[in-house]
C-alpha positions in Angstrom: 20.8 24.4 -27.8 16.9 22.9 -27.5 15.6 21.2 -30.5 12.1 21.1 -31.3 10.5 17.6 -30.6 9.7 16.9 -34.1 13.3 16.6 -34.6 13.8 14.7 -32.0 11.7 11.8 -32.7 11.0 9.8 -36.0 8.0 8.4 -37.0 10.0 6.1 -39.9 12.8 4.2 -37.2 11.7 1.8 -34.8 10.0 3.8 -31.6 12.7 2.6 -29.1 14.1 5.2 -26.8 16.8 4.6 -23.6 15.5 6.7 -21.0 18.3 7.3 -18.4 18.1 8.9 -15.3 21.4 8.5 -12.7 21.6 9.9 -9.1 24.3 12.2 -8.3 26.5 12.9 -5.3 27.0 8.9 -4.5 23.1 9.6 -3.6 21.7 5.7 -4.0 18.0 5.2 -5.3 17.8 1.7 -4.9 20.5 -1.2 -3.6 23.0 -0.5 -1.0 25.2 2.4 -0.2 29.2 1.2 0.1 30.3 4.1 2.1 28.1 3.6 4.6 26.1 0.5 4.4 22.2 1.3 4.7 20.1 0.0 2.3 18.0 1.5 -0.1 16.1 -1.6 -1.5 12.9 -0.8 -0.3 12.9 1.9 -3.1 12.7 -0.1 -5.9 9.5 -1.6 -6.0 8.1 2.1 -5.6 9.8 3.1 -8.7 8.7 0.2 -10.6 5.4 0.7 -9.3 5.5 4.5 -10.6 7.4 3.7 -14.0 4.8 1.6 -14.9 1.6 3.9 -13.6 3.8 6.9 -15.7 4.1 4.7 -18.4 0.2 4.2 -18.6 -1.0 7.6 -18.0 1.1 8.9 -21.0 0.4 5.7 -23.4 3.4 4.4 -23.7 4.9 0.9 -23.3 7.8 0.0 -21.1 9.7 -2.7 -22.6 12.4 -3.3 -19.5 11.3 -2.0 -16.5 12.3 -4.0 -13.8 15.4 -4.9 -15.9 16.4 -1.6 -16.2 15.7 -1.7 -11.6 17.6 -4.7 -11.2 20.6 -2.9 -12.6 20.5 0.2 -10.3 
């Protein structure tokens, strides 16, 4: 069931949040696809580039960005 935002988020702990967001269907967003070898590389400096332009338009700080890309 949806919860309201205000008790989503507290004001009192630290403002940390992991944001997750996974591909489905073995569909790859970045690196290289195993079953059938193209790669997807190119990708990731496009959604850096957009994590961080995101990031500023709603006035938030990214802590680990491009962490979080090298992983994918």
């Amino acid at each position: 069931m949806p919860q309201p935002r205000k008790t989503q988020i507290s004001l009192i702990d630290p403002p940390y949040y992991h944001c997750v967001s996974r591909c489905v269907r073995h569909s790859f967003l970045c690196g290289e696809d195993t079953f059938t070898g193209q790669s997807y590389e190119h990708r990731r400096g496009w959604v850096e580039e957009r994590l961080l332009f995101l990031s500023s338009v709603f006035s938030i700080d990214s802590a680990a960005t491009v962490f979080a890309l090298m992983l994918c």
